[in-house]
C-alpha positions in Angstrom: 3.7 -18.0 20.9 7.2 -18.0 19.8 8.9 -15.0 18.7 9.2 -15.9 15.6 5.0 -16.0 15.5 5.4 -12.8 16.9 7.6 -11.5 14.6 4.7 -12.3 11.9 1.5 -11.7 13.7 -0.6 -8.8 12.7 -1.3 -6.3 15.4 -4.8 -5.6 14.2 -9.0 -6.6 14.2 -9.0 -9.0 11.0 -12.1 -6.6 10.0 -9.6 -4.0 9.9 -7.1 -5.9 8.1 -10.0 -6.7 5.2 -10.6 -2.9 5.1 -7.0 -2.2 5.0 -6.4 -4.2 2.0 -9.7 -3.8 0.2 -8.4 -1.4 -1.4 -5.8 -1.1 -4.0 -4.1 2.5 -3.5 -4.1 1.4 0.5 -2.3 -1.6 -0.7 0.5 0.4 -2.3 0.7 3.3 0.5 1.2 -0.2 2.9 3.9 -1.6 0.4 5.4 1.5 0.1 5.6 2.9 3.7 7.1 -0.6 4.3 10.5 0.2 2.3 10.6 3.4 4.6 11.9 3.7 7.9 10.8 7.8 7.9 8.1 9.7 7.1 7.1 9.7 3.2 4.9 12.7 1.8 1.7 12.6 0.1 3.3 14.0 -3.0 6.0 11.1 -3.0 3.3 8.3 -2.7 0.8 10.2 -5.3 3.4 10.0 -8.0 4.6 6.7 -6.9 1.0 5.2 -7.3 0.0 7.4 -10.3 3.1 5.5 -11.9 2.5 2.3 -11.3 -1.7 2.7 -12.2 -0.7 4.3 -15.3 2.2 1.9 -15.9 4.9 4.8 -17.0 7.8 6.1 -15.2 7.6 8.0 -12.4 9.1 10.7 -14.2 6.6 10.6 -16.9 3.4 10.9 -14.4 1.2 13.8 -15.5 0.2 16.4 -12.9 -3.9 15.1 -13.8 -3.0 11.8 -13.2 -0.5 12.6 -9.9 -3.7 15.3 -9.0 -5.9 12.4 -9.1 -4.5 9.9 -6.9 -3.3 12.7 -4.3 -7.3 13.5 -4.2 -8.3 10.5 -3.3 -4.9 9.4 -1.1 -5.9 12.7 1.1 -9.9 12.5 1.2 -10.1 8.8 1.8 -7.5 6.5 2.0 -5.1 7.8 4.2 -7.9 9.1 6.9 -8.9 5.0 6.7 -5.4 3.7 7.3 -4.5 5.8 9.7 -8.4 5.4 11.4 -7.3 1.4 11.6 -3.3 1.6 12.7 -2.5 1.0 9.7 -0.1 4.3 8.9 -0.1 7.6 11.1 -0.9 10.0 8.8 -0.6 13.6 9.4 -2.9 16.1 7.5 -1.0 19.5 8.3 2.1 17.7 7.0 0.8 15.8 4.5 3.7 13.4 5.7 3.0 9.6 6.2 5.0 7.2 8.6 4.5 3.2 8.8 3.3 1.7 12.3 4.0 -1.4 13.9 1.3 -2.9 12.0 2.4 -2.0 8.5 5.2 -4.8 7.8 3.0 -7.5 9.0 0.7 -5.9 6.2 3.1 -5.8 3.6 4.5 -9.0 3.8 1.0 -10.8 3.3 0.4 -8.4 0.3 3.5 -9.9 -1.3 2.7 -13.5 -0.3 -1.1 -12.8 -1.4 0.1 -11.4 -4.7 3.0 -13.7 -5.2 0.7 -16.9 -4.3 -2.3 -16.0 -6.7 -0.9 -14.2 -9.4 -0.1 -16.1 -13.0 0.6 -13.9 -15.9 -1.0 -13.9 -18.9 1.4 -15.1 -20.9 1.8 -18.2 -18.5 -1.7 -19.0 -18.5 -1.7 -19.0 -22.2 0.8 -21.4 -22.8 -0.6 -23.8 -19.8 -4.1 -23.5 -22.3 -1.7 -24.9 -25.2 
């Protein structure tokens, strides 16, 4: 391989890369641990998520709707990504840290989403 497949390959089980991104909240802890070189906590990534679900600003995110996501970021999907390599997460600290795996991740997230997606609006004026 050259370095630059390297640079690209995925340092995981395919399985676990299915389970990884079967999952839409694991998605956007991946896409967001990927902008961070340090640790990011729970808290940061609940809101972050909550926001983006709930399409407001992060600064309009309700503490139900933060509460929510946080639940089920610190029950399930964190436990699974850091199971698989994905992230390290640490439960004490409720702090998060990317791996080597999780830019590999990310950047077939984008490509995925940037590959498949077509807007509404676009798809309604290819109908026309």
């Amino acid at each position: 391989m050259t370095d630059v497949e390297c640079d690209h390959a995925i340092p995981l089980d395919p399985a676990d890369v299915f389970d990884a991104l079967s999952n839409s909240r694991r998605r956007r802890v991946i896409l967001s641990l990927s902008r961070s070189e340090d640790s990011v906590s729970v808290g940061e990534l609940a809101v972050e998520i909550a926001a983006r679900e709930n399409a407001v600003d992060p600064s309009r995110v309700t503490g139900e709707q933060r509460t929510r996501v946080y639940i089920g970021l610190t029950q399930v999907h964190l436990e699974t990504l850091d199971e698989l390599g994905v992230a390290q997460y640490d439960d004490r600290s409720k702090q998060v840290k990317p791996t080597d795996a999780t830019n590999p991740l990310a950047r077939q997230i984008r490509r995925i989403t940037t590959e498949c997606y077509t807007p509404a609006e676009e798809s309604v004026e290819s109908d026309s």
